[in-house]
Gaussian input, Z-matrix of N, CA and C with variables (Angstrom, degrees):
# hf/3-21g

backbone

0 1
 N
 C     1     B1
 C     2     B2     1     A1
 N     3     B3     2     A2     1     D1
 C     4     B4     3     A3     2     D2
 C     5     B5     4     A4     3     D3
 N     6     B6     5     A5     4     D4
 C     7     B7     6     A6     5     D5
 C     8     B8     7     A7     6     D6
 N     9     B9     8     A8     7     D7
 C    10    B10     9     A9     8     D8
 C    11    B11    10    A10     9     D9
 N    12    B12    11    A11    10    D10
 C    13    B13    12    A12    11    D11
 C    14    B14    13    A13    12    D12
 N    15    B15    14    A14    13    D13
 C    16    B16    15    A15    14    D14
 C    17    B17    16    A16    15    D15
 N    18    B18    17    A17    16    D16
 C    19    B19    18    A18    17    D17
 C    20    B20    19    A19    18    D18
 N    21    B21    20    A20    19    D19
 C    22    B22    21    A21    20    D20
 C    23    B23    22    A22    21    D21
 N    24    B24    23    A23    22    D22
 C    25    B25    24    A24    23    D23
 C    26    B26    25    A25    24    D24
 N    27    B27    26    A26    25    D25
 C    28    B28    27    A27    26    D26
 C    29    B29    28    A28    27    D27
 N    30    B30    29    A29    28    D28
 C    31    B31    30    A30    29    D29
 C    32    B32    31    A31    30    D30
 N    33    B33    32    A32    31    D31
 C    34    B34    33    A33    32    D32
 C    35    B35    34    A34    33    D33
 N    36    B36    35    A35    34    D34
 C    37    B37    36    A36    35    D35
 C    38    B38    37    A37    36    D36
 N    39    B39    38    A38    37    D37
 C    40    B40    39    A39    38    D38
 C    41    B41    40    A40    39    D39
 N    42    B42    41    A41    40    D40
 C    43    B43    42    A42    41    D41
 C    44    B44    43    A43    42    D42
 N    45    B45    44    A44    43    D43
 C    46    B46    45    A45    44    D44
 C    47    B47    46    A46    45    D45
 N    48    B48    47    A47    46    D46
 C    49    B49    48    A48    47    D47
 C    50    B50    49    A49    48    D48
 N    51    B51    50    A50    49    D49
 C    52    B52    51    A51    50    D50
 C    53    B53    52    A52    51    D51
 N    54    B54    53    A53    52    D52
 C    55    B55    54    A54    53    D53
 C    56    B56    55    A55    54    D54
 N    57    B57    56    A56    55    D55
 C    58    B58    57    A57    56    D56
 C    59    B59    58    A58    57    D57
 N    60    B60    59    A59    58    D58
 C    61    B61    60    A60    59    D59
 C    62    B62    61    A61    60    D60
 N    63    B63    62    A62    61    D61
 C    64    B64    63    A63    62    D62
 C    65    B65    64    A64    63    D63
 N    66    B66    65    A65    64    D64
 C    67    B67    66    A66    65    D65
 C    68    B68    67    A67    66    D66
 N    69    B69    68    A68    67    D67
 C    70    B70    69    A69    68    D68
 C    71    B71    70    A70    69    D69
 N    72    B72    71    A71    70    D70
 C    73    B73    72    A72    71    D71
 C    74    B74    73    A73    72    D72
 N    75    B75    74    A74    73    D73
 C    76    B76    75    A75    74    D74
 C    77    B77    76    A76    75    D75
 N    78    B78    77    A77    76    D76
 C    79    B79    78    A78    77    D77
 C    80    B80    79    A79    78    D78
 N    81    B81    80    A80    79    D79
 C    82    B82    81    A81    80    D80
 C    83    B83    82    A82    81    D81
 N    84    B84    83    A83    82    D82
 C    85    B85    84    A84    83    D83
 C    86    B86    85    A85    84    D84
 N    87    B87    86    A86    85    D85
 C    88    B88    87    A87    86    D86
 C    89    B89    88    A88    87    D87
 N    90    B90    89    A89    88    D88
 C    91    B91    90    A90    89    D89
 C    92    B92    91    A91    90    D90
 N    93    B93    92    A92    91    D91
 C    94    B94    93    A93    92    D92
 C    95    B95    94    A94    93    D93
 N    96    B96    95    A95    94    D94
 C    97    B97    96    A96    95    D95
 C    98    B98    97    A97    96    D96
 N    99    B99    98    A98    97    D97
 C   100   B100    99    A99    98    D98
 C   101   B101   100   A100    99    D99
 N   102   B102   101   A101   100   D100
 C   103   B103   102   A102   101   D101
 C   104   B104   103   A103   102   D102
 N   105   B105   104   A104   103   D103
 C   106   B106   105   A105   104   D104
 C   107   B107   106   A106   105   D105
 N   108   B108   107   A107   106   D106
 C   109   B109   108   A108   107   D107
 C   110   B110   109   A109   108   D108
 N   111   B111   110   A110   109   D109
 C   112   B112   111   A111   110   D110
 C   113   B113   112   A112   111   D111
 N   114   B114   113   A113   112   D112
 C   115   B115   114   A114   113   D113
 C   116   B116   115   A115   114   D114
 N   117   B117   116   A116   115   D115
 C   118   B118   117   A117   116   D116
 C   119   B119   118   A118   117   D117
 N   120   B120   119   A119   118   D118
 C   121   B121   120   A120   119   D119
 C   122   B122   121   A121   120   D120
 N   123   B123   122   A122   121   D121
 C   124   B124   123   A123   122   D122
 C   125   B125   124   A124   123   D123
 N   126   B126   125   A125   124   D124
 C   127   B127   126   A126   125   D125
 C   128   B128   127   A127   126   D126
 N   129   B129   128   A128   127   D127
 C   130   B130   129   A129   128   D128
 C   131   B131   130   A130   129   D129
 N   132   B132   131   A131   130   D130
 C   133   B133   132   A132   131   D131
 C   134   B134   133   A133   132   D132
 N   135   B135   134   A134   133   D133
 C   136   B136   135   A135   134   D134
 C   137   B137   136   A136   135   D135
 N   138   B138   137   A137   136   D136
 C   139   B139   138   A138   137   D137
 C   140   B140   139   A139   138   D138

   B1=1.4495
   B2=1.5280
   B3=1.3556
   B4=1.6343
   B5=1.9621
   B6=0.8734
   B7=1.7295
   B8=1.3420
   B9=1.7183
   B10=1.6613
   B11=1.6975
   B12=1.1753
   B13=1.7717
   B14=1.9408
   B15=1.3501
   B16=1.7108
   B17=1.8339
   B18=1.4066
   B19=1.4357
   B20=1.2760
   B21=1.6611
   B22=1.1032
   B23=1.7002
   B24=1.5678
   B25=2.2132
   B26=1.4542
   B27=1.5558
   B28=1.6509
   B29=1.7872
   B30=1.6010
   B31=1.8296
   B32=1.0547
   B33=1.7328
   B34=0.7370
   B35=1.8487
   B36=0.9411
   B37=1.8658
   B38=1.5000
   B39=1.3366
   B40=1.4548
   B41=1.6206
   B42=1.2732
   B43=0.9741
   B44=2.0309
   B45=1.6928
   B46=1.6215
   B47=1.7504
   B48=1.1753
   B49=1.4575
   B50=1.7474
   B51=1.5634
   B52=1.5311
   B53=2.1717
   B54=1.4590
   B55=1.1195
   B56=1.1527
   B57=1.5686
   B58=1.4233
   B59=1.2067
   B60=1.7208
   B61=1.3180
   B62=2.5335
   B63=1.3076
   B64=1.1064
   B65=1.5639
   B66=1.5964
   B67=1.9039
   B68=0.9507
   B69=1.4595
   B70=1.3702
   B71=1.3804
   B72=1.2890
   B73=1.2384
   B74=1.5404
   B75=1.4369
   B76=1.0234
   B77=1.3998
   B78=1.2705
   B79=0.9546
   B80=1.9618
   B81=1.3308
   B82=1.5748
   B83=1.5093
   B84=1.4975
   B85=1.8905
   B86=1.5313
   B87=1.6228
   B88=1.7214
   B89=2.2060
   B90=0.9872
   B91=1.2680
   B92=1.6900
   B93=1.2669
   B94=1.2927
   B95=1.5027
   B96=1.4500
   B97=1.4867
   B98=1.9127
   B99=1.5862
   B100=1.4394
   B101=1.3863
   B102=1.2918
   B103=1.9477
   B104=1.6257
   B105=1.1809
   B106=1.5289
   B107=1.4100
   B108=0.6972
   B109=1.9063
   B110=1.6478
   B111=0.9621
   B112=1.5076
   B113=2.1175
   B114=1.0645
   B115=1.6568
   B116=1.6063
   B117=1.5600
   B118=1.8857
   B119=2.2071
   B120=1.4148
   B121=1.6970
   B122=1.6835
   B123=1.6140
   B124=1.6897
   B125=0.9971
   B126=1.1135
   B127=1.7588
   B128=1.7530
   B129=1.2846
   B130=1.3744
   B131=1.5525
   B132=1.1450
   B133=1.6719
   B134=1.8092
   B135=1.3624
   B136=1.5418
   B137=2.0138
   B138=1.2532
   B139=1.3076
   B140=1.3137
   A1=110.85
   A2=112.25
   A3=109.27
   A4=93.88
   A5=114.21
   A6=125.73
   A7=107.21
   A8=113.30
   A9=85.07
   A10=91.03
   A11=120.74
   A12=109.85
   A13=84.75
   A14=100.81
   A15=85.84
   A16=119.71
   A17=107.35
   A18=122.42
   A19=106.73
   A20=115.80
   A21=134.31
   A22=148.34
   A23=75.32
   A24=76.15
   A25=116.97
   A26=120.25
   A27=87.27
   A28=91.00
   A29=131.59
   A30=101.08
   A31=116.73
   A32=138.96
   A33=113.47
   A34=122.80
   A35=89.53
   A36=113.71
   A37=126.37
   A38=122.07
   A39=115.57
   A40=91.57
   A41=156.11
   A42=153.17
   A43=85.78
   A44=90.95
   A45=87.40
   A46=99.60
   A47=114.18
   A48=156.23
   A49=101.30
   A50=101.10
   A51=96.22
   A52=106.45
   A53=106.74
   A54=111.61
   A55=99.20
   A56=115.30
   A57=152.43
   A58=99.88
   A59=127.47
   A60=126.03
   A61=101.34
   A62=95.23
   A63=85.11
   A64=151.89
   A65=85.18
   A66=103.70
   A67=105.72
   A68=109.20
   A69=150.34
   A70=111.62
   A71=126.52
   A72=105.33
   A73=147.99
   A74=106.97
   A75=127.60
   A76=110.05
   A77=127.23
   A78=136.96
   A79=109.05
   A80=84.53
   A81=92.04
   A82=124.16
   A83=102.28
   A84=103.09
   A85=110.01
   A86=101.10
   A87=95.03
   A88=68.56
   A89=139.33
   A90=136.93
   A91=109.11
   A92=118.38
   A93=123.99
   A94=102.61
   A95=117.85
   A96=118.18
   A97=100.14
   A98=102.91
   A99=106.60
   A100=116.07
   A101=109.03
   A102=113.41
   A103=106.94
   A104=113.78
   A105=130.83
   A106=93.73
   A107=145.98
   A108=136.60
   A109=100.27
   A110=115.53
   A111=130.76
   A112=97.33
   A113=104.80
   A114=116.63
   A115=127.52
   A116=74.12
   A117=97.15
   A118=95.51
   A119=105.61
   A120=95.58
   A121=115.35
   A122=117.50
   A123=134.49
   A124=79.20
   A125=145.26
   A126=162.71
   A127=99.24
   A128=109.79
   A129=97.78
   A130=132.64
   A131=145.11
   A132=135.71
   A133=83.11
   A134=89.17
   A135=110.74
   A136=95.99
   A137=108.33
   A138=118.19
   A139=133.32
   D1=-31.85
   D2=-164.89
   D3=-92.16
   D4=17.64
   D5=162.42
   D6=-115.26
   D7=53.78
   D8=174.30
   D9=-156.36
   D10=-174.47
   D11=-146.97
   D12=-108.71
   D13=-17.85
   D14=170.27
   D15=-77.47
   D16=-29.06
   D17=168.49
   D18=-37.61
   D19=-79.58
   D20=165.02
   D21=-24.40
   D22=-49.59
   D23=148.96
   D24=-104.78
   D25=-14.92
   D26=-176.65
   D27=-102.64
   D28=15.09
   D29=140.91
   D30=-107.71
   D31=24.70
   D32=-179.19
   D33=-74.29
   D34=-51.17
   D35=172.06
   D36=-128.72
   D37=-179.18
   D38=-164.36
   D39=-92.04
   D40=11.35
   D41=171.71
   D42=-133.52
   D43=150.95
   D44=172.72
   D45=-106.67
   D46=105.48
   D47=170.78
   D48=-92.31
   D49=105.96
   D50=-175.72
   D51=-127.29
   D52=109.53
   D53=176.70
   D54=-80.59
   D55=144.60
   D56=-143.97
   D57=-111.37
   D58=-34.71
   D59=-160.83
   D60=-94.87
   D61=-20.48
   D62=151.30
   D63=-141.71
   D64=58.65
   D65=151.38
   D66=-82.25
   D67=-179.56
   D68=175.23
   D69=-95.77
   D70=159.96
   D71=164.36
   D72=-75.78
   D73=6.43
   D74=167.57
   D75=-81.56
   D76=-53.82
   D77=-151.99
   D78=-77.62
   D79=-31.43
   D80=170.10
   D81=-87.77
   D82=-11.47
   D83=169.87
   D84=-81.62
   D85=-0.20
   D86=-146.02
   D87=-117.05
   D88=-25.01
   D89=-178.57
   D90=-77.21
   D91=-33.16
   D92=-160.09
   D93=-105.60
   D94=-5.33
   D95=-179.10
   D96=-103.33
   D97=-18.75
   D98=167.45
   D99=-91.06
   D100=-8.07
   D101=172.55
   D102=-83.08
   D103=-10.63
   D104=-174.06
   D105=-97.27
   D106=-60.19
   D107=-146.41
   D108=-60.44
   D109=151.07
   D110=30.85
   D111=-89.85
   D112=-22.96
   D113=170.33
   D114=-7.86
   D115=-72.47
   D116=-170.39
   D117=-62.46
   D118=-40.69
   D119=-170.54
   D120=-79.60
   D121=13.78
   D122=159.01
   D123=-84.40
   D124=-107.92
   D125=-149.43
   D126=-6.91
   D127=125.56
   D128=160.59
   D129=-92.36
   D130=137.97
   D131=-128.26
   D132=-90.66
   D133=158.51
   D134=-177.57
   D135=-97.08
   D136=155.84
   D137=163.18
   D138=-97.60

């Protein structure tokens, strides 16, 4: 759990404040597709 991008913002600080420059790249497709919603879950998924 403490390897995972939800870990990561809610310990990082008392507000979840999430710098961009240190994810991973996973972690930032998976941050920026949750900065999109409710959006991205209309969207129908690509293959």
């Amino acid at each position: 759990m403490k390897d995972t991008l939800y870990w990561k913002i809610q310990t990082s600080r008392k507000l979840p404040i999430v710098n961009e420059a240190k994810l991973n790249e996973n972690e930032l497709a998976t941050w920026r597709r949750i900065k999109g919603e409710p959006k991205s879950l209309l969207e129908e998924e690509k293959e």
